[in-house]
C-alpha positions as CSV (number, residue, x, y, z in Angstrom):
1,X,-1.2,-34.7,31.4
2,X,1.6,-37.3,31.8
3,X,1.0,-39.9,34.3
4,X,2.9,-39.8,37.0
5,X,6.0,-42.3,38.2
6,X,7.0,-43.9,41.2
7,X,10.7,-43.3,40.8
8,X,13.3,-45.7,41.9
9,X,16.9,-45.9,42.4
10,X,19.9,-48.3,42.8
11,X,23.3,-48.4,42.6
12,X,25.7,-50.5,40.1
13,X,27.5,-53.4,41.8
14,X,31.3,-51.9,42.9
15,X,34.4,-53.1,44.3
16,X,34.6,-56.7,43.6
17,X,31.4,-56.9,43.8
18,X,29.0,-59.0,40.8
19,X,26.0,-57.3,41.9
20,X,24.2,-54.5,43.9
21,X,20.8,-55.8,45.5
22,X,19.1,-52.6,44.9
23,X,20.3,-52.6,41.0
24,X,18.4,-56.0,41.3
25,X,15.3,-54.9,42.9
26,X,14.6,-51.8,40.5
27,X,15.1,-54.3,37.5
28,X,12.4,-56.5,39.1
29,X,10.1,-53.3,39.8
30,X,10.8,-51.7,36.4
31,X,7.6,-50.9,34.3
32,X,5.3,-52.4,37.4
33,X,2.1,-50.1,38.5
34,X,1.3,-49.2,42.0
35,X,-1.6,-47.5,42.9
36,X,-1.7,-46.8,38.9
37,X,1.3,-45.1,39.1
38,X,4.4,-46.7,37.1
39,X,7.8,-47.5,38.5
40,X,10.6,-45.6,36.4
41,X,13.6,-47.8,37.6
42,X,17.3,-46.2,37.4
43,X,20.6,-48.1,37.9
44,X,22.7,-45.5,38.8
45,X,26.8,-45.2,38.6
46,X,28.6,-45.2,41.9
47,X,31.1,-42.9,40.3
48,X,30.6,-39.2,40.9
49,X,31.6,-38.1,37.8
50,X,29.2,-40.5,35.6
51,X,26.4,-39.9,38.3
52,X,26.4,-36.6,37.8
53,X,25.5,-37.2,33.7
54,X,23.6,-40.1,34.7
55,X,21.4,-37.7,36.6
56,X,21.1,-34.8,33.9
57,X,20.0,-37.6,31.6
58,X,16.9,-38.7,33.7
59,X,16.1,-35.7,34.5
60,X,16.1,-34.3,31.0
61,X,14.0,-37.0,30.2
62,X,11.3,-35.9,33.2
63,X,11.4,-32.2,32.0
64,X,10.2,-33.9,28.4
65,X,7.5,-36.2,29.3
66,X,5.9,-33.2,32.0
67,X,7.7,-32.7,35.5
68,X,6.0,-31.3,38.3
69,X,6.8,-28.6,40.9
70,X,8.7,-31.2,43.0
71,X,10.7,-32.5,40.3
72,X,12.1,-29.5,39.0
73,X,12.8,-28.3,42.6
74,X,14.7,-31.9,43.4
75,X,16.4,-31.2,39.7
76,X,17.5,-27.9,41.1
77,X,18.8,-29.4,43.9
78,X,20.8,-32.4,42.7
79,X,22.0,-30.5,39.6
80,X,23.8,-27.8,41.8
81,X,24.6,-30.0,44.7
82,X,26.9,-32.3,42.5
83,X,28.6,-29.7,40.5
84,X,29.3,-28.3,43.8
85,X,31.3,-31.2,45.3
């Protein structure tokens, strides 16, 4: 059985912007173990379109390494909610 992740998310820096503080704080917290669980850290694209890939991506990568229940139902649920928009 895969071990299970704490995942976490940020967002790119946008605008004008250099960075994103929560970009920063998943880089700092990537690979780390709570509680024996790991943290899988994603910087995520503020643009829809590249979200919405960004998304399949990790999510492909869950369905390889063992998802559970509430994975695939939160896959289910992005997937269709941004092709939606």
């Amino acid at each position: 059985m895969a071990q299970r992740s704490i995942v976490l998310t940020g967002f790119e820096p946008y605008g004008e912007r250099d960075l994103n503080p929560s970009a920063e704080i998943v880089k700092a917290l990537q690979g780390r173990e709570f509680g024996g669980r790991r943290v899988a850290g994603h910087v995520l694209p503020v643009s829809l379109e590249r979200l919405s890939r960004h998304l399949e991506e990790i999510l492909s990568g869950a369905n390889r390494a063992g998802e559970d229940a509430a994975l695939t139902s939160l896959r289910r649920l992005l997937l269709h909610g941004l092709r939606e928009v």
